[in-house]
BATORLO-865043 format. One record per residue (C-alpha): x, y, z; residue in three letters. Coordinates in steps of 0.05 Angstrom, whole numbers, plus 5000, padded with zeros to 4 digits. Layout:
BEGIN
(r (X,Y,Z),'ALA')
...
This chain:
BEGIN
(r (6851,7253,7694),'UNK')
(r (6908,7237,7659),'UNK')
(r (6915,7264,7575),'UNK')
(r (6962,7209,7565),'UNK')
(r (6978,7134,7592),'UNK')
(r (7042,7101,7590),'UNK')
(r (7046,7025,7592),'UNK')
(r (7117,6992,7588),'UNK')
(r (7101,6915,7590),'UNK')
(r (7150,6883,7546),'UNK')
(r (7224,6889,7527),'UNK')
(r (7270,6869,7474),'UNK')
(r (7350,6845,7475),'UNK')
(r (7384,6862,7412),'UNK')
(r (7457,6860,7409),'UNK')
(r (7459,6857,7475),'UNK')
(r (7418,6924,7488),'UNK')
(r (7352,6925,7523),'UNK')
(r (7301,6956,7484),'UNK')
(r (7236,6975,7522),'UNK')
(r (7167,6968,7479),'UNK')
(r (7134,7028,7504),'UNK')
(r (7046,7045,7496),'UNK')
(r (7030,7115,7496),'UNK')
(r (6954,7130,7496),'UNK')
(r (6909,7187,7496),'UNK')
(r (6836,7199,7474),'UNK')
(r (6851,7205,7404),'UNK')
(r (6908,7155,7391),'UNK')
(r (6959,7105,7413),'UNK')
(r (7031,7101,7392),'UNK')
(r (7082,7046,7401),'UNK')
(r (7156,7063,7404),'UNK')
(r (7214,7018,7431),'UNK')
(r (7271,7060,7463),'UNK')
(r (7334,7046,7505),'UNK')
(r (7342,7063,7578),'UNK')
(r (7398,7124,7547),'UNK')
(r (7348,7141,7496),'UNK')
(r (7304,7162,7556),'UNK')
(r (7363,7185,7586),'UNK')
(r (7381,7241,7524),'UNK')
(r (7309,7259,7531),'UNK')
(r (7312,7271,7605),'UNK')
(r (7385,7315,7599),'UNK')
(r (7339,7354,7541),'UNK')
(r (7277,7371,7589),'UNK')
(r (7324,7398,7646),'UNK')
(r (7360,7441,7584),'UNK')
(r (7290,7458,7563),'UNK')
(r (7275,7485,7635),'UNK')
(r (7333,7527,7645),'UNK')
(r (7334,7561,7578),'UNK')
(r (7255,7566,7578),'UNK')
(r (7263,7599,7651),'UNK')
(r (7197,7538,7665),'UNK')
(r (7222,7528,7741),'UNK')
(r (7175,7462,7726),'UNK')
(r (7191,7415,7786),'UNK')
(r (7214,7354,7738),'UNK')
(r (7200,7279,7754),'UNK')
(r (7269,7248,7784),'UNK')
(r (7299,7199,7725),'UNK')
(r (7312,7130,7744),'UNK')
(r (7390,7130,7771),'UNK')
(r (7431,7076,7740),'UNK')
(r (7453,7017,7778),'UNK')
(r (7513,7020,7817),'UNK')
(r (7523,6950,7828),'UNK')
(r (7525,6903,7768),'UNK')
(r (7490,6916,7699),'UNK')
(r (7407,6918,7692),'UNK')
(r (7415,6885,7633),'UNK')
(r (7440,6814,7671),'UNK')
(r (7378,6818,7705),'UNK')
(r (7303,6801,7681),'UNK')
(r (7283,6825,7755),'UNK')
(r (7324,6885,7741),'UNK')
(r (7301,6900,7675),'UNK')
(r (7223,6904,7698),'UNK')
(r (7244,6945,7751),'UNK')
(r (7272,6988,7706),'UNK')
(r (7218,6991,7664),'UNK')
(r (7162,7003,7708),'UNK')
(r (7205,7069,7738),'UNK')
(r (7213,7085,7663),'UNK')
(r (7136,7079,7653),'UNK')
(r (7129,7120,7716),'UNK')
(r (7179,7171,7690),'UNK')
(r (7150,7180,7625),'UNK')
(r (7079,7190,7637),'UNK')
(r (7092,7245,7681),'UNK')
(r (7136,7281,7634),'UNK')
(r (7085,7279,7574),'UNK')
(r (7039,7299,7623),'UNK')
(r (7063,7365,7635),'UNK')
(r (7037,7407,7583),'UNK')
(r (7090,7463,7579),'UNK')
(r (7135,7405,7559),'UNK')
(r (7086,7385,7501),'UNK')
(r (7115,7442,7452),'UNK')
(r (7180,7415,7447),'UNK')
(r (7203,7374,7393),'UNK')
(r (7238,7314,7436),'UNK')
(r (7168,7304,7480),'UNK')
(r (7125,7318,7418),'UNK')
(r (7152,7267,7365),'UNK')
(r (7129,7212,7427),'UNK')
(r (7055,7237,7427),'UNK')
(r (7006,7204,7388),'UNK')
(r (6981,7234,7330),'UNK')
(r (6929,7297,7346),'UNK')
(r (6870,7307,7305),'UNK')
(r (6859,7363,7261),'UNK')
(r (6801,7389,7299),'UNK')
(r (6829,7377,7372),'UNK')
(r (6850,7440,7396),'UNK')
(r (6789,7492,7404),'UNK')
(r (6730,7469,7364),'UNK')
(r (6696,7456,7433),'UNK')
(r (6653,7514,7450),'UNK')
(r (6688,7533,7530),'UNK')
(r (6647,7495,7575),'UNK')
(r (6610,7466,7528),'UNK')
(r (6600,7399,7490),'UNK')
(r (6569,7439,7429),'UNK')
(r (6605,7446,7362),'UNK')
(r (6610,7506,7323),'UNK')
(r (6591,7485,7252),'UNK')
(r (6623,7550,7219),'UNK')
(r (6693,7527,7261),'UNK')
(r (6699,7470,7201),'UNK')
(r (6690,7518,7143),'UNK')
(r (6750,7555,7172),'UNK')
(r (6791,7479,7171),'UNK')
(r (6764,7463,7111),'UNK')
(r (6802,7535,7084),'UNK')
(r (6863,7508,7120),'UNK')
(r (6866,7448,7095),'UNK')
(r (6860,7475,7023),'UNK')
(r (6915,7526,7038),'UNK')
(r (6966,7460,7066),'UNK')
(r (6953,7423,7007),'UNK')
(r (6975,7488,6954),'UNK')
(r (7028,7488,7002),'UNK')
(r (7053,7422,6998),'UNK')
(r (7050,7430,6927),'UNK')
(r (7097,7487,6932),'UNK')
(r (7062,7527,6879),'UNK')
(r (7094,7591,6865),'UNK')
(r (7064,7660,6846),'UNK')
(r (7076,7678,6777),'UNK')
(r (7132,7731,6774),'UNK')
(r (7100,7771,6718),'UNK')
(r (7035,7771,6761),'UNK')
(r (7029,7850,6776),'UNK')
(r (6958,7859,6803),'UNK')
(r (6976,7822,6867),'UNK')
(r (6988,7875,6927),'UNK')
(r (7048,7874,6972),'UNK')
(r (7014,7846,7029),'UNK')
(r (6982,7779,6993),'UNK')
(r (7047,7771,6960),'UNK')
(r (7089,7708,6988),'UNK')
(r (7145,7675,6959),'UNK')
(r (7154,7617,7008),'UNK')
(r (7083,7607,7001),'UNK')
(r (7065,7610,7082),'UNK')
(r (7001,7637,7101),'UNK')
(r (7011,7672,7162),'UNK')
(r (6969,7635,7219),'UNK')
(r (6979,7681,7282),'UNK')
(r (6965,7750,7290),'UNK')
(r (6976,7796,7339),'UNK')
(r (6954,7865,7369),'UNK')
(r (6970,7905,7436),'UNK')
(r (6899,7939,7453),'UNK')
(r (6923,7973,7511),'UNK')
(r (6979,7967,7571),'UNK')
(r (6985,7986,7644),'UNK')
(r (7036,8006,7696),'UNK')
(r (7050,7970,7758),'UNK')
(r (7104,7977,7810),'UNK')
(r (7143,8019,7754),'UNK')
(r (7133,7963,7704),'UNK')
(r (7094,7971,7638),'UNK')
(r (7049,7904,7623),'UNK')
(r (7020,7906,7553),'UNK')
(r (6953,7878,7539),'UNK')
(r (6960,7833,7474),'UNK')
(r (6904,7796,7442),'UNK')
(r (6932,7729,7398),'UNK')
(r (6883,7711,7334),'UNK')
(r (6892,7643,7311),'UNK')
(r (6870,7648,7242),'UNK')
(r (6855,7565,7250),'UNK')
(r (6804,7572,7309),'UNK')
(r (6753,7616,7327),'UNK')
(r (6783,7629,7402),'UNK')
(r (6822,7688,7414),'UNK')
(r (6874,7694,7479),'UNK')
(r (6890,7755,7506),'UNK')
(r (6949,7757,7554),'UNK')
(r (7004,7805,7590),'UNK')
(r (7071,7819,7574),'UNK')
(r (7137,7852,7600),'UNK')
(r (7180,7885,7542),'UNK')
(r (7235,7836,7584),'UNK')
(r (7191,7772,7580),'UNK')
(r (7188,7774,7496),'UNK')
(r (7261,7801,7497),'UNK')
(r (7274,7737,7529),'UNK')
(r (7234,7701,7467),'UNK')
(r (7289,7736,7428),'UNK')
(r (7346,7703,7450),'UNK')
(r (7328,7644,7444),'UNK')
(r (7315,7656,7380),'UNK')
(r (7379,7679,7361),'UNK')
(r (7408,7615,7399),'UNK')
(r (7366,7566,7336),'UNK')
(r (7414,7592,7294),'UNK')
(r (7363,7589,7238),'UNK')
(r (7379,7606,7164),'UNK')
(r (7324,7668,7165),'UNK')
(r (7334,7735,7177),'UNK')
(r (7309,7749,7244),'UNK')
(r (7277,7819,7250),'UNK')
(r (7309,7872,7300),'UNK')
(r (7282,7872,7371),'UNK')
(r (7261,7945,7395),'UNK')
(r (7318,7974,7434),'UNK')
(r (7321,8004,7500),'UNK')
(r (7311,8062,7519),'UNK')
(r (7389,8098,7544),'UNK')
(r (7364,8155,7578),'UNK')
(r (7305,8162,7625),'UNK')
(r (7251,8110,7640),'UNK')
(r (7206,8087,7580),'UNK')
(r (7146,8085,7640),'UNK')
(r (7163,8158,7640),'UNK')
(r (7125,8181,7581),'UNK')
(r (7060,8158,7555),'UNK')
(r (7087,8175,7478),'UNK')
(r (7151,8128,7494),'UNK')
(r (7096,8070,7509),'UNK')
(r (7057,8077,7455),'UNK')
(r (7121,8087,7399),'UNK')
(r (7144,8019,7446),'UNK')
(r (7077,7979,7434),'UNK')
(r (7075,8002,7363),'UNK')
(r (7149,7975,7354),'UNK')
(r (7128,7903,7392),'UNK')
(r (7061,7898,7357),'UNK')
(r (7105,7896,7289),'UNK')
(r (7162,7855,7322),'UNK')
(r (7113,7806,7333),'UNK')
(r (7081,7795,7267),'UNK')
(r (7140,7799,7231),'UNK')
(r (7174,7744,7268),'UNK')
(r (7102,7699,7259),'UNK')
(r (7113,7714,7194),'UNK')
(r (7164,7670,7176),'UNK')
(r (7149,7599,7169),'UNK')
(r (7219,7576,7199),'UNK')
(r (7216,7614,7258),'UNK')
(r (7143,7600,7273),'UNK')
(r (7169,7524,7274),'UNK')
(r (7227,7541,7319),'UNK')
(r (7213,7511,7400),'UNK')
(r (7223,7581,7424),'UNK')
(r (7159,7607,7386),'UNK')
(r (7117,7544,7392),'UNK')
(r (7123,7549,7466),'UNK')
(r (7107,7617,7462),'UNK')
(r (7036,7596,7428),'UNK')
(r (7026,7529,7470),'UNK')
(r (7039,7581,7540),'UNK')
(r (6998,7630,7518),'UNK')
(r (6940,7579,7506),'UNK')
(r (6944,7552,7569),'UNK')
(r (6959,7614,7613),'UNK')
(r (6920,7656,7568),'UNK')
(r (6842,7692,7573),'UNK')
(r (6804,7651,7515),'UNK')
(r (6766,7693,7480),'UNK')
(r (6701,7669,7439),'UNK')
(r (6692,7700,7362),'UNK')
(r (6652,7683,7294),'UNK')
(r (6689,7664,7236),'UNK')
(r (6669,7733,7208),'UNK')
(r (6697,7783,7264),'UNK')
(r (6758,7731,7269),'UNK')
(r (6768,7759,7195),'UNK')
(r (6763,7827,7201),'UNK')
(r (6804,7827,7265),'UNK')
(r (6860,7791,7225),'UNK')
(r (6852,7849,7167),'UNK')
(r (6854,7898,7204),'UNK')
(r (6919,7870,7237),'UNK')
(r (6936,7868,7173),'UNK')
(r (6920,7936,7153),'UNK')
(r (6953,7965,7218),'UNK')
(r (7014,7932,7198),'UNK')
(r (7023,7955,7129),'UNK')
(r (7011,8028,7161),'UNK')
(r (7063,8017,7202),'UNK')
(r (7108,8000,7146),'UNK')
(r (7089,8064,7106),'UNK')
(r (7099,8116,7157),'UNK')
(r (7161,8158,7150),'UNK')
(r (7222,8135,7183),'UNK')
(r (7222,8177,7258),'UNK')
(r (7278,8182,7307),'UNK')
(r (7271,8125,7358),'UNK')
(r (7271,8134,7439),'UNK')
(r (7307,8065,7448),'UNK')
């Protein structure tokens, strides 16, 4: 069954340019856009960039070519031709759900509910009841945020950690609980807490696959200070020595947080495909409100540790 339905049954000519009225529907809404055969077009040359930089090796829907004989727009035939391959087109592409992080396919979704993503218990129609406490908190914390209100700089008795100038409460939260080697190839076990839902997702990672993350990064060209990746190691294999792993998962359990905790980056399409793949690739995880908490403090904790220890010699 299909999340979303495209319906492209009318058309407009305005200064001589076709505009296509375009229904999008899903279970929780319907949106009405009107877009231009190149408008479609941009999106289409963005998706293939998307896939290539993402490394998504999706196998894309072909875009309708243009006409090589004569102009569509000449044509009534030719312009609900057009628009029914268009319709085609675009249903499939906002159908694909790795594509549903990006900016350029998410601005044509209809708007999602608050409580869409994981208040359904897995397999399940039940609702957990506790779940909308913990929206009601976010919801509280978006509106102080929207305010902008600003911590008091003579305000003292407020620890480092609680302490945030932009005002962004850190959402995700991560920790790497363990790792394995195959074929020469270290795979860390990492566990995701979504301080919004009660559903953890654990998943595996190369050091190479969230290197990748960090390049992309660094191609957003974003006015933040993006935190230092952990380096290689020069000499020697890091699968080599059980002490190399751990200093390494240490090093990517604080890269992590620290780039999840700044708002801009967290926005940026490499890091909400990161979330939206993890999700859907990803072992869910069912917790209470209450261990969800104490798993985020101790992150928390774990971190701050991290930040205190002395400064040691690194193996990368």
């Amino acid at each position: 069954m299909l999340t979303y339905t495209v319906i492209i049954d009318d058309y407009q000519t305005i200064d001589d340019k076709v505009y296509y009225q375009i229904n999008i529907n899903c279970l929780e809404g319907h949106k009405k856009i009107s877009k231009r055969y190149s408008d479609l077009k941009a999106l289409n040359d963005k998706i293939i960039e998307k896939n290539s930089n993402f490394k998504l090796h999706l196998n894309l829907p072909q875009f309708p070519g243009r006409k090589i004989f004569g102009r569509t727009k000449n044509s009534v035939a030719g312009i609900k031709q057009r628009g029914k391959e268009l319709q085609k087109y675009l249903e499939e592409v906002l159908n694909i759900k790795q594509l549903q992080s990006f900016l350029s396919v998410k601005e044509l979704l209809p708007h999602q509910q608050l409580y869409q993503e994981t208040l359904q218990l897995p397999h399940s129609d039940e609702y957990d009841k506790e779940v909308c406490w913990l929206q009601m908190d976010e919801l509280k914390r978006s509106f102080l945020e929207r305010q902008e209100i600003k911590t008091p700089k003579n305000n003292k008795s407020k620890s480092k950690s609680s302490l945030n100038t932009t005002g962004y409460v850190q959402r995700y939260h991560f920790s790497i609980d363990d790792y394995e080697i195959q074929q020469d190839v270290v795979l860390y076990t990492i566990t995701l807490t979504d301080a919004k839902k009660t559903t953890n997702y654990q998943f595996t990672s190369r050091y190479s696959d969230l290197r990748e993350y960090h390049k992309l990064l660094k191609k957003e060209n974003l006015k933040v200070v993006l935190p230092v990746y952990p380096k290689r190691k020069i000499i020697s294999q890091t699968n080599e020595n059980p002490l190399f792993i751990q200093e390494r998962l240490e090093q990517l359990q604080k890269y992590l947080n620290d780039i999840f905790a700044i708002k801009e980056l967290v926005q940026s399409e490499p890091l909400q495909y990161f979330i939206t793949r993890i999700k859907l690739e990803g072992k869910p995880i069912r917790i209470g409100p209450v261990q969800q908490k104490q798993q985020i403090c101790t992150s928390s904790v774990l971190y701050e540790s991290q930040e205190n220890l002395p400064e040691r010699k690194s193996s990368f």
